[in-house]
N, C-alpha and C positions, 0 to 999 in steps of 0.2 A: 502538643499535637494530640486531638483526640484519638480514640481508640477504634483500628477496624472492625466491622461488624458486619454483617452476611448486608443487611440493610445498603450499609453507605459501598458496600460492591456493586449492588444492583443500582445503587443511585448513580453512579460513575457508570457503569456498565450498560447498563440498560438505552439512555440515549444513545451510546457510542453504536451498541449491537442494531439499532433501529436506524442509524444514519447511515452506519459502514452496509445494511444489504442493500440499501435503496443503490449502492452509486453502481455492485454489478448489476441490478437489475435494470438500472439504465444501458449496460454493455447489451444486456439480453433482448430492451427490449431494440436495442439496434440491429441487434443479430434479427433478430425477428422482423422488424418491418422489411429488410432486403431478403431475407428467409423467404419470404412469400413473393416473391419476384419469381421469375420463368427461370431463371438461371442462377446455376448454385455460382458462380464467379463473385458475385455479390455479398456472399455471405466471408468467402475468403478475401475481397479486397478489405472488409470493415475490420477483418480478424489481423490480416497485413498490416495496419492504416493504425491501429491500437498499437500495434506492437512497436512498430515507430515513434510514438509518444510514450512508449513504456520508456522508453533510452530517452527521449527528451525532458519527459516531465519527469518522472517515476525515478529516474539518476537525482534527482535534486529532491529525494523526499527526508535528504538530512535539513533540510528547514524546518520538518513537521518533526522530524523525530530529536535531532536533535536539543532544539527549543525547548519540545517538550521538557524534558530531562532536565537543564539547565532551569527552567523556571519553576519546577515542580518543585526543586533542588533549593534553589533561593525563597520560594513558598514556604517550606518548611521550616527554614532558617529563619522566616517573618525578617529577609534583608531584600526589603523592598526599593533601595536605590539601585542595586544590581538589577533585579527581576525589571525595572523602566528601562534602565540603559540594555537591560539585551533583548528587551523588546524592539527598543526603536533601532539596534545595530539588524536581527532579521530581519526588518520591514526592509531597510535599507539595501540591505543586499537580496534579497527577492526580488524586490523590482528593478534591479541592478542585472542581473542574473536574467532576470527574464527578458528585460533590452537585449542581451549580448547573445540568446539561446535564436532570436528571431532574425537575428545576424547570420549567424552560423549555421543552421538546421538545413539549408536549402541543399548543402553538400551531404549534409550525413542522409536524409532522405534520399538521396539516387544512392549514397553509398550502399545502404541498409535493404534497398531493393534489389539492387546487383548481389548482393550475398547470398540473399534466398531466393533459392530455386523454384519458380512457382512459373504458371503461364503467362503468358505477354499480357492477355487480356486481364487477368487479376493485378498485377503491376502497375498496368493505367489507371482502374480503378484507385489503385491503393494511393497512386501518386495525387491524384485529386484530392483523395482525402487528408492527405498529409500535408498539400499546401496550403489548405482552409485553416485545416485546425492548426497550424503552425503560429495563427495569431493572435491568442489566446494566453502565450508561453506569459507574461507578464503577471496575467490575474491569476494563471493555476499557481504557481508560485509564492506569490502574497496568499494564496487562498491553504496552501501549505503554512507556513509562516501563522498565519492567524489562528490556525488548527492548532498548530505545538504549542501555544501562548494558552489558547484556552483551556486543554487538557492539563496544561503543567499546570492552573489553577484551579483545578477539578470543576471545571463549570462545560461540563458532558454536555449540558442542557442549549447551551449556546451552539455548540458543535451541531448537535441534531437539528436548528433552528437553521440553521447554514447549510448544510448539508441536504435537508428535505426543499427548500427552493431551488437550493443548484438541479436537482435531479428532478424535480416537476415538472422545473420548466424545459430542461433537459427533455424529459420524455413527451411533454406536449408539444414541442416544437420537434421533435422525430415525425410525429404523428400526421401534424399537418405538414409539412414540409416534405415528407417521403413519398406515404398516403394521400394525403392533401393536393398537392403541388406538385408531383409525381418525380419529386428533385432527383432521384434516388442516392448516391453516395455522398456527393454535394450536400444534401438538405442533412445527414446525417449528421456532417462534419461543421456546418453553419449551424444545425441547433447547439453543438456541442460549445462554439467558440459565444453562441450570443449569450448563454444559459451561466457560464464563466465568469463574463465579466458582470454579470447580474450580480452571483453570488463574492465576488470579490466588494462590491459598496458593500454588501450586504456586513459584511465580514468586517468589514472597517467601521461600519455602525457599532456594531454589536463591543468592540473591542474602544468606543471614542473615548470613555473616560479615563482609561488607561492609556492610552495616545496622548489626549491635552496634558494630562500629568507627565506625563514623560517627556513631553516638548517642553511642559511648563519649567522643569528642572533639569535643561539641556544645560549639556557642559562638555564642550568638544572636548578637552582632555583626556577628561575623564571618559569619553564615549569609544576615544580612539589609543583606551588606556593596555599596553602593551602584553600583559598578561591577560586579560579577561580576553582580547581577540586571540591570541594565540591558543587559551582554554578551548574558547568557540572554533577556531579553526582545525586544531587536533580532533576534536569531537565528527566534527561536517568530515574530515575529511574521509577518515575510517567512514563513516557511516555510507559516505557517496559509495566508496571503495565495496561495501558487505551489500547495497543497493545494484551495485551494478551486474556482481557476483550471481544473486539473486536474480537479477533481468538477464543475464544473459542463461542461465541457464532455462528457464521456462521460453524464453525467444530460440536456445535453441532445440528445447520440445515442437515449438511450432515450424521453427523452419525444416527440422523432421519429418512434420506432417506433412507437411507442403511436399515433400520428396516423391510423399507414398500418394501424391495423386489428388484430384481435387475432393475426390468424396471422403478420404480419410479427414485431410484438412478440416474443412465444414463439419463432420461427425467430432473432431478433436477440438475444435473450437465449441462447439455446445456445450459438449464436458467440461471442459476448462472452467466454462463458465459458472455450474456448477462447484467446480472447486476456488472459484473467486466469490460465489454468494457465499462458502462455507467459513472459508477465509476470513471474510469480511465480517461475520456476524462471531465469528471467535476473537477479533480483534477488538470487540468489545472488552472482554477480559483483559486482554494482553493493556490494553489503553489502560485499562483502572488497574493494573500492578504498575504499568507506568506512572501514572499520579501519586497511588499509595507508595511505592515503595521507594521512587523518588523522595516525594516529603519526608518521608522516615529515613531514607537516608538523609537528605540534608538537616533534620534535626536530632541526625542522632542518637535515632532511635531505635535498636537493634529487637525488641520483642514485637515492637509495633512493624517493624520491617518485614521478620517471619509471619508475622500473623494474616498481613496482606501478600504475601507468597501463596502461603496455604488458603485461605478463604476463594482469593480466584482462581485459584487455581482447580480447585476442587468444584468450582459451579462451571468453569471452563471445561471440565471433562462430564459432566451433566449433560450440557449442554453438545457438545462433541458425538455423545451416545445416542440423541433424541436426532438430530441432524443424520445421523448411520440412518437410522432407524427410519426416517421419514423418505430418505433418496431410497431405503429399500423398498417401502409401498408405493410412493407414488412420484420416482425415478421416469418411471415408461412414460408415465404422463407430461411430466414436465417437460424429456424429450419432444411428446408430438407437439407443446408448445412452441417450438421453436423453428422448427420445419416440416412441411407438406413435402419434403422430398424424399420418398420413401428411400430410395438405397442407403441417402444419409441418416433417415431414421433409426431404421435398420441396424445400420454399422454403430451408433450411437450407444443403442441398448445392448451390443454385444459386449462393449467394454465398461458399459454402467459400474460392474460391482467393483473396480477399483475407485469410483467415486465412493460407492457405499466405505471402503474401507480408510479413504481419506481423513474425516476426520479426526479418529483414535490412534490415528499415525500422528497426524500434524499438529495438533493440538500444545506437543509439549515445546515442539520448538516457539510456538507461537508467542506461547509462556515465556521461556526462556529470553528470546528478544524483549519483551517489554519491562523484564526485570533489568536486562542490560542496559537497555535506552533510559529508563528509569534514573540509574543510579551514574549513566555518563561514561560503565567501562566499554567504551566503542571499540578500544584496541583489543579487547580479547573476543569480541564479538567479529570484529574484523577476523580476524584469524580465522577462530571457525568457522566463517561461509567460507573464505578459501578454499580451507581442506574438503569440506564437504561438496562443493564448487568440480575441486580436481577429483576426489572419488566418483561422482558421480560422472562425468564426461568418459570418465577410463570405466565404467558397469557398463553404459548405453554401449561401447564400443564391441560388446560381447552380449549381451541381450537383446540388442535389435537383429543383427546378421541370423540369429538362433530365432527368437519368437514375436517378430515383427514389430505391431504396430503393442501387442501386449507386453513384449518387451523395453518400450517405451516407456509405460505404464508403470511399468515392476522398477525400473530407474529411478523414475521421478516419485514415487514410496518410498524406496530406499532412501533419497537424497532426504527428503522428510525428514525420514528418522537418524538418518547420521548426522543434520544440523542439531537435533536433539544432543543426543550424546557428544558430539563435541565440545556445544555450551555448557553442560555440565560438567564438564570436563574442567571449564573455567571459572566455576560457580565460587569455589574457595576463596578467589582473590576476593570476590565481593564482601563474602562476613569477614574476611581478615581487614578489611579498610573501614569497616564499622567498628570491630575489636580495637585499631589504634586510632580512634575517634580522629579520623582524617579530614579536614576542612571539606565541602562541597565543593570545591571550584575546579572538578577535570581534571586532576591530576594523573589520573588513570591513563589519559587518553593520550599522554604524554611518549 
């Protein structure tokens, strides 16, 4: 395995940081075309309407993470009959998974509505939008699955190829369809599901000659061989588990919002948003410790492992600092982007500067996730969203009653940085399983 280098970070890093802002700026620009509607309900059904596909699709992003890690893993090992066989085992179950979600989802959608407090009028909107986009569940899926395959083989490049059509076409069909066609939440939820199954061919192109090889050396046995699935199944399932953990606490940020009225709501959705472009564009990093430090684990590579810890991790807090620094000049601005509704404006840039301090909180857990997904330890990773999961629902319980909607705010920074510290808390197991030069295949997850 070659040696990392500031270079091959930003070659992993750099498409991923480019593809990961484009998909919230697609959230933004949906907030925004119903933004510019007469009434702010619109802005809250699309922010509802998301947050329902966070527990549908975004519960299942152990395809993307998982995979990753398992194939990065067998990458490095250069045990290329594994890396075919657990490719075509996540194809399989994606679109398996995505059949059974379009089944199911029509209950958890009224469920999911009935739980959060929000107006009648925003609830119909939302419900529209969440039976549109419900048929979709098949390609976001495989479109997961295709991601973790690609990244676990450092080809970033392919991802941002993927990536930038899903979300083009995404935003040009918002445009015409909302703007256009005056569809309004509908046209949101139709560009979303048509823009999907685009980028799902797309995905299968990109991936076809590792597909025909992989079919070419089909061997049901051996595909539905009892330990490599149970590896894969330990890995998914923690991963679902610290996924949902994670959704539920930022869904119950929003259903929060939702309590304090419609113009919190809409003002806490714009921010959000902001901390999903910031998110997204530090997950460029987290992605290339994922590649690097998986291959180096699976080949056994313990200086080449530290040294891709340290290199992204250290352009990830560069990067972290410049992102502070730019929501602090031109914060106000990006706000009036999003809404002509002055109270929600308003309320918006009151709580800006906890965006500002976003990044240099979050950054490390960021980190820390993508060395775990990397190297496959999901069950220690599991654990700490747990606890940081329970700490943070027991802070909001005394910070909001005391300082409202800022109180909200000072929770979900905290929750930030206690995922931090907890992962590191676990970080030992991982150099101890490189010190007893432990096989690649999940044991951890066990």
């Amino acid at each position: 395995m070659k040696r990392v280098s500031h270079r091959k970070v930003w070659v992993l890093a750099g498409p991923i940081i480019l593809s990961n802002i484009s998909v919230p700026l697609v959230g933004a620009v949906d907030t925004a075309v119903v933004g510019h509607l007469p009434q702010p309900q619109a802005i809250g059904a699309v922010a509802l309407g998301a947050l329902i596909f966070s527990f549908l699709y975004w519960g299942f992003g152990f395809l993307r993470m998982g995979t990753s890690g398992f194939v990065a893993q067998y990458y490095g090992a250069k045990n290329w009959q594994e890396l075919s066989d657990t490719l075509l085992r996540v194809l399989v179950l994606a679109a398996g998974l995505g059949m059974v979600t379009i089944l199911l989802a029509w209950p958890l959608i009224d469920l999911v509505l009935y739980l959060i407090d929000s107006s009648e009028g925003i609830e119909l909107m939302a419900a529209e939008y969440a039976h549109i986009r419900l048929w979709s569940a098949p390609a976001v899926l495989l479109i997961y699955a295709i991601t973790g395959v690609l990244i676990g083989l450092h080809n970033t490049r392919a991802v941002f190829v993927l990536q930038l059509i899903l979300n083009i076409t995404n935003v040009l069909l918002d445009l015409l369809f909302v703007l256009g066609f005056g569809w309004g939440v509908e046209g949101v939820a139709l560009a979303s599901v048509i823009a999907e199954y685009l980028a799902m061919l797309v995905g299968i192109y990109l991936l076809r000659d590792r597909i025909k090889s992989a079919f070419g050396n089909f061997d049901k046995n051996r595909l539905l061989e009892r330990s490599a699935l149970l590896n894969l199944f330990n890995a998914n399932i923690n991963i679902f588990i610290r996924t949902l953990c994670l959704l539920f606490a930022f869904s119950y940020f929003t259903a929060k919002s939702a309590a304090m009225g419609e113009v919190v709501l809409a003002a806490n959705t714009i921010l959000l948003h902001l901390q999903s472009i910031m998110a997204y564009a530090l997950d460029g990093f987290a992605h290339a410790v994922e590649a690097l430090s998986g291959s180096a684990y699976g080949a056994r590579r313990r200086r080449i492992f530290r040294r891709a810890v340290l290199l992204t991790s250290f352009w990830a807090a560069i990067v972290a600092i410049a992102i502070a620094l730019f929501y602090l000049f031109f914060g106000n601005a990006i706000i009036d982007l999003f809404t002509s509704i002055e109270s929600v404006s308003m309320l918006a840039k009151n709580y800006l500067p906890w965006m500002i301090l976003a990044p240099i909180v979050s950054i490390w857990s960021f980190q820390l996730d993508g060395i775990f997904i990397g190297t496959t330890h999901t069950r220690e990773m599991r654990n700490a969203m747990i606890i940081s999961l329970l700490l943070y629902l027991a802070i909001l319980q005394l910070t909001i009653p005391l300082f409202g909607n800022h109180g909200l705010y000072f929770g979900l920074t905290l929750f930030m940085l206690i995922r931090a510290i907890s992962l590191l808390f676990y970080y030992p197991v991982i150099e101890a399983a490189i010190r007893t030069n432990r096989q690649p295949t999940g044991q951890s997850t066990q």
